[in-house]
LUMGU-818372 format. One record per residue (C-alpha): residue in one letter; x, y negated, z negated. Coordinates in steps of 0.2 Angstrom, whole numbers, plus 5000, padded with zeros to 4 digits. Each point is the difference from the previous one (the first is absolute). Layout:
N
AXYZ/...
//
This chain:
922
X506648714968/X499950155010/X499749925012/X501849914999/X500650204997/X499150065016/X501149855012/X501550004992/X499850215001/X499649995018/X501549875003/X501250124993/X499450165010/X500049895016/X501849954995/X500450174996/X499050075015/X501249875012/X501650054991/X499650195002/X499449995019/X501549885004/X501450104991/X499350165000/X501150145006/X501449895005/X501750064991/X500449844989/X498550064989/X501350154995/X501149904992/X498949834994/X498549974993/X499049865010/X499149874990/X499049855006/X499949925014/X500949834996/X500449885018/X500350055019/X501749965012/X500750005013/X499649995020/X498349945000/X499950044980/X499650195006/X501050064984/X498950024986/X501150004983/X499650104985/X501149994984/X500550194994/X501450064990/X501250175004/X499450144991/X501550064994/X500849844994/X498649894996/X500849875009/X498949875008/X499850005019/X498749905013/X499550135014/X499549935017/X498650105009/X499649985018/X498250085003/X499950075017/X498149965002/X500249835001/X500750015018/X498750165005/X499149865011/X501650005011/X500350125014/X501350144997/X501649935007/X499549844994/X499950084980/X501550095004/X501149865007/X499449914983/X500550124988/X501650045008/X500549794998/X499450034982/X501250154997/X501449895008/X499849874990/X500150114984/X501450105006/X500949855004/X499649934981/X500450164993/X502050005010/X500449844992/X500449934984/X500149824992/X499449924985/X499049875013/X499150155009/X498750104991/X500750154991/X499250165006/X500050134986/X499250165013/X500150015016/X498550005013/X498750175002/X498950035010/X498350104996/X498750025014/X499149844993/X501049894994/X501949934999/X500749964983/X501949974991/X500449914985/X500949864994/X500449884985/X498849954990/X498949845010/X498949874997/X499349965016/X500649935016/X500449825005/X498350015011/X498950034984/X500649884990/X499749845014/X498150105002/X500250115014/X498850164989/X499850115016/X500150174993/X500049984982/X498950054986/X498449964995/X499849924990/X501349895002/X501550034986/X500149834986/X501750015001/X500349995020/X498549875000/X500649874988/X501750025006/X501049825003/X501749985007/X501149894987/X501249885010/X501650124992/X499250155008/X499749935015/X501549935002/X501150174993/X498850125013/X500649905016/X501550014994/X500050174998/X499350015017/X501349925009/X501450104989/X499050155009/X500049945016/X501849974999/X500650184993/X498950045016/X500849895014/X501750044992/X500250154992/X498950095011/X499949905015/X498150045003/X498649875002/X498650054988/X498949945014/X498149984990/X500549904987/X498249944992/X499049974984/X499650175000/X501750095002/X500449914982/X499850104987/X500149924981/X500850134989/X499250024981/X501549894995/X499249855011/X501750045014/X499449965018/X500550175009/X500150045022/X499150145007/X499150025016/X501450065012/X498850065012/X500549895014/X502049974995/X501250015013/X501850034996/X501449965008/X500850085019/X501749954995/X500250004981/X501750004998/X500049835012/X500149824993/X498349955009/X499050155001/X498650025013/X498450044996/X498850095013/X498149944998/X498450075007/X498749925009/X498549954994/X498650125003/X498349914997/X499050165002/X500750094985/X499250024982/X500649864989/X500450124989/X501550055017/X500749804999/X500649884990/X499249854991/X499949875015/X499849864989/X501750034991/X501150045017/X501049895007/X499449925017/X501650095010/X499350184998/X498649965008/X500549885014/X501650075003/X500050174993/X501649964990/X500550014980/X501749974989/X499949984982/X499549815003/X498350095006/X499950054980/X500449844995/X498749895009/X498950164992/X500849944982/X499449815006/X498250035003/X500150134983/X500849844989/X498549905009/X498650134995/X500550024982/X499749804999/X498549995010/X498950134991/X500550135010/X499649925019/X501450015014/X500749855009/X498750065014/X498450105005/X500250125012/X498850055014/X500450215001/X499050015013/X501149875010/X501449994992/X501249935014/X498849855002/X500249984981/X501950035000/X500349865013/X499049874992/X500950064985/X501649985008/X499549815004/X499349954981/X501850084992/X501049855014/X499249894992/X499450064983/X499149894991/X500249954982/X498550014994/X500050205002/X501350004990/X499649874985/X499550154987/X501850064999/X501149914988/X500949835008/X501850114996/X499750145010/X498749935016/X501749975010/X500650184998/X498450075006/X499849895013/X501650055007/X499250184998/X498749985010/X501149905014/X499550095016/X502150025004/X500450164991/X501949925000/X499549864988/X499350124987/X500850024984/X500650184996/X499550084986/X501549994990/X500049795002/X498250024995/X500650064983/X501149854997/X498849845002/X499749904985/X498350054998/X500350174993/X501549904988/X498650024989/X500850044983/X498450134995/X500450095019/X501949984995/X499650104983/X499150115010/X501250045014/X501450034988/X498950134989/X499950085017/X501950015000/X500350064982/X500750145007/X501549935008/X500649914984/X501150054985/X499649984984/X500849834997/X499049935013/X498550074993/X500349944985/X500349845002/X498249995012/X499050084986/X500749884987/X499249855013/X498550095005/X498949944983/X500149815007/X499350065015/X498850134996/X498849864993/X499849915018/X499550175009/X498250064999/X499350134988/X499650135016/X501749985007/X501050024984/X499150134993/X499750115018/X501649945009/X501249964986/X499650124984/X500350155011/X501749945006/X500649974980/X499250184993/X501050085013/X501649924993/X499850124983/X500750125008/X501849904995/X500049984982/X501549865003/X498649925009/X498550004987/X500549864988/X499949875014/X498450095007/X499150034987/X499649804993/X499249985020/X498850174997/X499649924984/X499849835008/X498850095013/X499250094988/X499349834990/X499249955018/X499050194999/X498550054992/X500150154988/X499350095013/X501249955013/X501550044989/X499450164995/X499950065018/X501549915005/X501249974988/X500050124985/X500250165010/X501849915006/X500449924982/X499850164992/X501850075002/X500649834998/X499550034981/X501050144996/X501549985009/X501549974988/X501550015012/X500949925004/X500149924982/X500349815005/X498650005013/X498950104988/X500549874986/X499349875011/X498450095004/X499450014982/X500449815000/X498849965014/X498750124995/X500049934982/X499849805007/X498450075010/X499450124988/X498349915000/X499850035019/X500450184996/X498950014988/X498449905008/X500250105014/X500750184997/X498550134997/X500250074981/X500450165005/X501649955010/X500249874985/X500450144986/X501150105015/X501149885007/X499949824993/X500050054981/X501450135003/X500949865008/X499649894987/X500850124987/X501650015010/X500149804999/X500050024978/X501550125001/X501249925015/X501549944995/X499849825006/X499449884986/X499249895014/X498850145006/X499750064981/X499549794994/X498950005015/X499050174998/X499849954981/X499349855004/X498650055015/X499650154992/X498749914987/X499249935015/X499250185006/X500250094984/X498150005003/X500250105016/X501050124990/X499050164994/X500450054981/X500850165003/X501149935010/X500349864989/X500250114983/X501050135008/X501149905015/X500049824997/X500249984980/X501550114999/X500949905012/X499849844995/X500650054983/X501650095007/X500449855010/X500049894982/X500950124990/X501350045014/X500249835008/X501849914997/X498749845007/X499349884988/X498649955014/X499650185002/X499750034981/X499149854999/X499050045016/X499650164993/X499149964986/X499249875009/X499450105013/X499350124985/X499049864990/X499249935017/X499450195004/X499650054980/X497849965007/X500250155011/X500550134986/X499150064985/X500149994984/X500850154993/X501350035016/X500649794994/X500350054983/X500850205001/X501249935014/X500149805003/X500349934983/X501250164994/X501049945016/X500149824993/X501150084986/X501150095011/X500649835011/X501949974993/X500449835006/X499349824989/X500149885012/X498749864995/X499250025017/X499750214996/X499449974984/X498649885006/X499650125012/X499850144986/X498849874990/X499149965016/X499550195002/X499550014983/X498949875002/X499150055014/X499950184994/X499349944981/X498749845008/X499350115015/X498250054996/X500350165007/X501750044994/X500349924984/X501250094986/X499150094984/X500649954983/X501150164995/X501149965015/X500149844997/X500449994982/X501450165002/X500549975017/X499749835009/X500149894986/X501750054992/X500650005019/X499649845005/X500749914981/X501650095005/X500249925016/X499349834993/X501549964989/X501350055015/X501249855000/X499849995018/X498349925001/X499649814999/X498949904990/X498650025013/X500250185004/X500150054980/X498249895000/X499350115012/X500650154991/X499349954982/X498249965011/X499950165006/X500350084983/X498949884988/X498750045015/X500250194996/X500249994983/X498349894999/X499250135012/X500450144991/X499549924982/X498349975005/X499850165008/X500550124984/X499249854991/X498350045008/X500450184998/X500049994981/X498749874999/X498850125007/X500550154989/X499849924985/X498149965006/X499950165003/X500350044983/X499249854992/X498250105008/X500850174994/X500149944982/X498449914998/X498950195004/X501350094992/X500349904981/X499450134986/X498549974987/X499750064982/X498550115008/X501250095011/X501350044986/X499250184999/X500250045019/X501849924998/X500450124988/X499850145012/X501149965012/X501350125004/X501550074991/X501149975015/X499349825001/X500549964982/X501750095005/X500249855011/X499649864992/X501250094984/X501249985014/X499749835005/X500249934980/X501350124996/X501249945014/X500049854999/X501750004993/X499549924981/X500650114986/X499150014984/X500949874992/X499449835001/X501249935014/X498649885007/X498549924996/X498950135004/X500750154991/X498950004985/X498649975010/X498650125002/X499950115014/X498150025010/X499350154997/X500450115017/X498550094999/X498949845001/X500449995019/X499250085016/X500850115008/X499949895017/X501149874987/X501250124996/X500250065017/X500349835005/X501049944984/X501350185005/X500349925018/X500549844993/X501250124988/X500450065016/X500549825008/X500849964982/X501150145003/X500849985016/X500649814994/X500650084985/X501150085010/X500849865010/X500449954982/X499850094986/X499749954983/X500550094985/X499350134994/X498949984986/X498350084991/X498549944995/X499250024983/X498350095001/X498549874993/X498950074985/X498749875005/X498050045003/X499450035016/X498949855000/X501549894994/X501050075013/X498749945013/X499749834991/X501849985003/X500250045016/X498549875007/X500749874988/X501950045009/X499549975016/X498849854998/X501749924989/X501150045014/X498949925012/X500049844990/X501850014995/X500650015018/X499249845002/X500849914988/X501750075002/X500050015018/X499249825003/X498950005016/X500950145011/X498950115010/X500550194997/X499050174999/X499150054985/X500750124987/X499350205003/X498850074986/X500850094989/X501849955003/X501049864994/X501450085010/X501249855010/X499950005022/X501749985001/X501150024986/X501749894998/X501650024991/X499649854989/X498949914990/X498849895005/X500049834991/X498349914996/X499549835000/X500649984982/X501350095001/X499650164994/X500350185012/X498550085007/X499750184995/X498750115011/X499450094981/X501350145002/X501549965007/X501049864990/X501049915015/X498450035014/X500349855012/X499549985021/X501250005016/X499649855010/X500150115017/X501949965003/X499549845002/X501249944987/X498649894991/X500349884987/X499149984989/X499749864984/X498849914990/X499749865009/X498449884993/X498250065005/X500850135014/X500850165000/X500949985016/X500349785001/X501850024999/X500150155013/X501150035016/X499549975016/X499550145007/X499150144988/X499250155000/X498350054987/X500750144989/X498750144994/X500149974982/X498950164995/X499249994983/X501049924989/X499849954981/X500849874990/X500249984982/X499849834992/X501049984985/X501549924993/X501550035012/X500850174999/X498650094988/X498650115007/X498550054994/X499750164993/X498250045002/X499049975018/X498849934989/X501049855003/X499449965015/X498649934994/X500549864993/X500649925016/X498150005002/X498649914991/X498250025002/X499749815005/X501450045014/X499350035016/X500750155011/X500749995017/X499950165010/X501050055014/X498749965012/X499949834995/X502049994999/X500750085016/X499749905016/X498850035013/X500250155009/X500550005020/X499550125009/X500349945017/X501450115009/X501949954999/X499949975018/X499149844999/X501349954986/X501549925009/X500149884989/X500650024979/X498950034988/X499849884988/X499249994986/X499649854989/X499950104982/X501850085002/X500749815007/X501150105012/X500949915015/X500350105015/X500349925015/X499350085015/X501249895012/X499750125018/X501349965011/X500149855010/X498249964991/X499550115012/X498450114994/X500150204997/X499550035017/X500750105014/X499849955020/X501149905013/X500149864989/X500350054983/X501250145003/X501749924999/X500650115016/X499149915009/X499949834993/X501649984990/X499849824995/X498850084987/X501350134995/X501249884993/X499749814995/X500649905013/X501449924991/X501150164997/X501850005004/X500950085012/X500350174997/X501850064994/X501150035011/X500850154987/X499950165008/X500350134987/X499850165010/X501049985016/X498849935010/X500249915015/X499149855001/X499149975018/X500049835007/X498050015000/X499850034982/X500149814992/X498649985014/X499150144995/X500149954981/X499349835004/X498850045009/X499250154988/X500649944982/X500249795004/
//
């Protein structure tokens, strides 16, 4: 490992060291910072490249460095005639301007060791990519190494060539004169640049139709560095000392040959003798053979053998060149009109952008993404332009990785997320961006997400187009996961329940609350039941398809494991609300079905849930009474107990609303003796005083008095046992087989009073031992109830709900008398007559959490028939395919009708919501 840290250490100084030494007091280090050293160009590929950026802009730059001790081996006048053809050809660069020539950003300076300007941002030159690597860096970069011409690019750079060479010829009349592999520069963008004007000649008579052109004579004894590339020049510079513009194109000819033969001109040439070579040259081109020439595509071998004719007249010119077939390519055409955006109006631009997807597919990833993506950012700038751009970036940005797009996409897309003018063309934005949301969303970091995609999003829920409102509803469930929960609590909730409220769509509505029961996982508990279900109440229309949408989000909310709806709300809030909508007369068979499911499935849920609950407390007490029942040896202690304790129990048989006349059974009979009780009994028997009290205030009975007992203490307490253990039996007789808790010690007092009388099996009322009409409430559950054979309960409704019958007492006599004497109650029991205690009567008790009970609870001894249908017979669970959102063929069965066409609240019904309904509610 450190030996890895020590190379790559010494690879960067070394680096560093050259950049330094090269650059170093030179005055484009003022203004740009230098970076690596990426490719070389060029005469002779004497320019080093470097990328760098401008310091005060942070705009990207390539900076060209010529080290002047690379020609230290030269004489003086020979180093000085070299740089002074290197500063002409710069010069002569910097003076002209075309989009086919290489942009130069700074002009040339000169230090005292090196030469250096800057330009556009490059890749490398022509030269480097065929495999010329003279003066690049070591090691060798990946990207310059692995590079491969595609057929497009190759095609689109010599046709950028030869629209260069033509601006040249005709626009400046000047012969560029060195046209070579390493005076072709390949911009970042992949674009096929000319430099190199070392050796250009321009024109003696410009403003004539056929210029001249005045050449010099080859010098053999200058630096290579002083001449041009004799492999490239035409064979009339040397033999005749003559050039025209068809000098560049037989230049162009052995180029076009090059790029397809790996980089290797047409011939070697001898430097050493190169008029020997020239005038054998001269005799291979008169009769060229086609064998050189079999690597070029069979469409283009006769235009570069005319190139290379050795008759300068039977040359094509450059501007013929750039209308052959072979560049009627229709990824070069793509390419060449980008290249003339410029010049076009909108409606041209338009119509071009709305083809380009069809064609975008047949171009390669490298050319679209470094050559085509730039051309379509820049086109932002128009915001009349940006809904036909934008779908081609986003095509583009499907062919990136995420790292790709970050660098190259995102930084141009931002603004496009907020722009909201004009409103048509931001109208279709939002559009596009929701139907490639999930591109977004896989790609954009998470940061940029919650700043720009989600605000966006947001705008989408309160546009005034239905179309973009239906469409944000329905993708938003699909990265509601993306979605952090502050941002869902506080941004995304509130909107989506302002667009159903507000809406005049019925889509929208129903969108909405689809949109809310597909994203209920993602909330908690508490947020769902303070704000989702009170907004349920609040939605004014009763369209069928809205009311199956409001049952639907109960449903999820009350059968997810980690949501679910406690029984208070149900039984004050959910319940009353849902059996109100239930009976709207706009709902069919099928969808009232669903409805009476999801309440018998509630009402089960929360019968076995307060059913367990009272199961448990009275086995609580069961264990309580059998430490705490008195004996005869404690009578002494008992008698001890506290005044304030016997205040209590005075107040708990004195209130009892029994006068002392005998109005009931039980008014003659004897009182226990109130100081025979613990005080932990008395503490407990004034809390149930306490609980008698609050329902005597939901319905008061009259106000009576009790008539004090004379009775001994040890009567008293004889009493009492016997009172309890009678009660306990007689509930079993009366009350058939029904589970219910057992009576409290020491108090005869009725659970749950009720306005009437409670009629026996015989007929007779029940009494509690104190007040004459003592009855139950059946939980308004509207219980009926008759003698019906061996059952209670064989004749009962459908759906019923245990009542807590308390402790209870019934006299058996003749119909309408009662017994005078407690005493009474013996008789019901004889001593061959076994007892059955409470234990043995109430069912067994569950204590497994109401969780696991999804189903009713039935129970075989009170012969109750619940049915705890779920919906579709789909079971209390919650996921992707029990939540109706998101599979409605289990919301609703499948043979529901068609929902009602009656709109009630003025809303308007979209032409996608009989779709919608079918495909969520069957």
């Amino acid at each position: 490992m450190e030996s890895m840290l020590n190379k790559l250490k010494s690879t960067v100084t070394k680096v560093t060291a050259d950049v330094t030494s090269a650059v170093m007091g030179n005055p484009v280090t003022r203004e740009f910072e230098v970076g690596r050293h990426i490719a070389s160009g060029g005469p002779g590929l004497c320019w080093r490249i470097y990328n760098g950026t401008k310091k005060s802009t942070k705009q990207e730059v390539a900076v060209f460095v010529f080290d002047k001790k690379t020609v230290d081996k030269y004489q003086k006048f020979e180093k000085d005639q070299i740089v002074d053809s290197l500063k002409k050809g710069v010069q002569q660069l910097t003076r002209l301007r075309h989009p086919r020539l290489l942009t130069v950003q700074h002009p040339l300076e000169e230090s005292r060791d090196c030469l250096a300007f800057c330009t556009e941002p490059v890749f490398a030159s022509l030269a480097n990519v065929l495999g010329q690597r003279e003066n690049l860096p070591t090691p060798l970069p990946t990207d310059i190494k692995e590079y491969k011409l595609y057929d497009v690019e190759t095609k689109f750079g010599l046709l950028q060539i030869s629209e260069g060479l033509s601006f040249l010829h005709s626009g400046v009349k000047m012969v560029h004169g060195n046209l070579c592999p390493e005076n072709i520069i390949l911009n970042k963008s992949g674009a096929w640049k000319i430099m190199g004007f070392d050796f250009s000649i321009s024109s003696n008579n410009p403003s004539d139709a056929e210029p001249k052109y005045t050449c010099k004579e080859w010098e053999p004894n200058l630096p290579p560095l002083s001449l041009p590339n004799p492999e490239y020049l035409a064979p009339e510079y040397i033999l005749s000392v003559s050039c025209d513009s068809a000098s560049d194109m037989y230049s162009l000819g052995v180029v076009m040959h090059a790029v397809f033969n790996e980089g290797k001109p047409v011939f070697q040439v001898n430097k050493h003798d190169i008029f020997k070579s020239f005038s054998r040259q001269l005799d291979q081109l008169s009769s060229i053979s086609p064998a050189v020439l079999n690597k070029l595509p069979e469409e283009v071998r006769e235009h570069v053998k005319m190139l290379l004719s050795v008759t300068p007249n039977v040359r094509p010119d450059a501007d013929q060149m750039t209308k052959i077939p072979f560049f009627d390519d229709v990824g070069a055409v793509t390419l060449q009109y980008f290249d003339s955006l410029f010049q076009r109006d909108n409606l041209q631009k338009s119509q071009f952008y709305k083809g380009l997807p069809k064609v975008l597919p047949k171009l390669p990833k490298r050319v679209v993404v470094y050559r085509i993506l730039p051309a379509l950012t820049s086109e932002f700038v128009n915001p009349d332009m940006v809904p036909f751009v934008l779908p081609n970036v986003l095509l583009i940005a499907e062919q990136c990785t995420k790292e790709e797009y970050v660098r190259l996409i995102m930084p141009d897309l931002t603004p496009v997320f907020k722009q909201q003018e004009p409103i048509q063309a931001s109208n279709m934005i939002l559009l596009i961006f929701l139907q490639k949301m999930d591109l977004l969303l896989t790609k954009t970091p998470s940061e940029e997400i919650k700043n720009s995609v989600l605000p966006m999003v947001y705008r989408a829920l309160e546009a005034p187009s239905v179309q973009i409102q239906e469409l944000c509803l329905n993708i938003i469930p699909t990265f509601a996961n993306l979605i952090d929960y502050p941002s869902m609590k506080n941004a995304l909730i509130p909107r989506i329940k302002s667009a159903c409220l507000q809406t005049s769509s019925l889509a929208v509505r129903v969108n909405s609350l689809v949109c809310l029961g597909k994203i209920l996982e993602y909330l908690d508990k508490w947020y769902v039941i303070d704000e989702i279900l009170p907004f349920l109440q609040q939605i004014p229309s009763r369209e069928p398809a809205v009311l199956m949408g409001i049952l639907g989000i109960y449903k999820c909310t009350f059968s997810h494991k980690k949501l679910g709806i406690p029984k208070e709300h149900l039984a004050t809030k959910s319940l009353p609300h849902l059996v109100s909508l239930s009976i709207d007369n706009n709902l069919n068979l099928s969808q009232f079905n669903s409805f009476m499911a999801v309440i018998r499935e509630m009402l089960n849920r929360m019968e076995a849930e307060h059913k367990t609950k009272l199961e448990q407390l009275h086995s609580m007490q069961e264990q309580q009474r059998s430490i705490n029942i008195p004996n005869p040896g404690n009578q002494t202690e008992m008698n001890k107990s506290s005044p304030n304790s016997s205040n209590q129990i005075d107040d708990i048989f004195g209130s009892s609303g029994v006068n002392g006349k005998e109005n009931g059974p039980a008014a003659a009979a004897p009182q226990p003796n109130r100081m025979s009780l613990t005080l932990e009994e008395k503490q407990r028997l004034a809390k149930e005083q306490e609980q008698a009290a609050k329902l005597r205030n939901q319905q008061p009975l009259a106000p009576q008095s009790i008539k004090p007992a004379n009775t001994s203490n040890t009567k008293t307490k004889d009493l009492t046992s016997s009172l309890l253990n009678n009660m306990t039996s007689l509930n079993s007789l009366s009350l058939a087989n029904t589970a219910r808790p057992s009576p409290m010690q020491g108090s005869t007092i009725a659970a749950f009073p009720s306005p009437g009388p409670m009629v026996g099996s015989m007929g007779a009322p029940v009494s509690n031992g104190f007040n004459p009409s003592m009855g139950f409430q059946a939980g308004g559950m509207g219980m009926g109830m008759r003698p019906a054979g061996p059952g209670l309960y064989s004749g009962m409704a459908t759906t019923t709900s245990t009542p807590n019958f308390g402790a209870l007492t019934q006299s058996q006599g003749p119909l309408g008398q009662t017994n005078k004497d407690l005493s009474a109650l013996d008789s019901l029991f004889k001593p061959s007559q076994p007892k059955v205690t409470l234990n043995q009567m109430a069912p067994p008790s569950t204590n497994a959490p109401w969780l696991n009970q999804f189903g009713s609870a039935q129970n075989a001894q009170t012969q109750m028939h619940a049915a705890p249908v779920a919906m579709g017979g789909v079971p209390s669970s919650f996921g992707m395919q029990a939540n109706p959102f998101f599979s409605p063929q289990n919301f609703a069965p499948p043979s529901a009708a068609a929902p009602s066409p009656l709109d009630q609240s003025g809303i308007k019904h979209s032409a996608s919501v009989n779709n919608d309904l079918k495909d969520l509610f069957g």
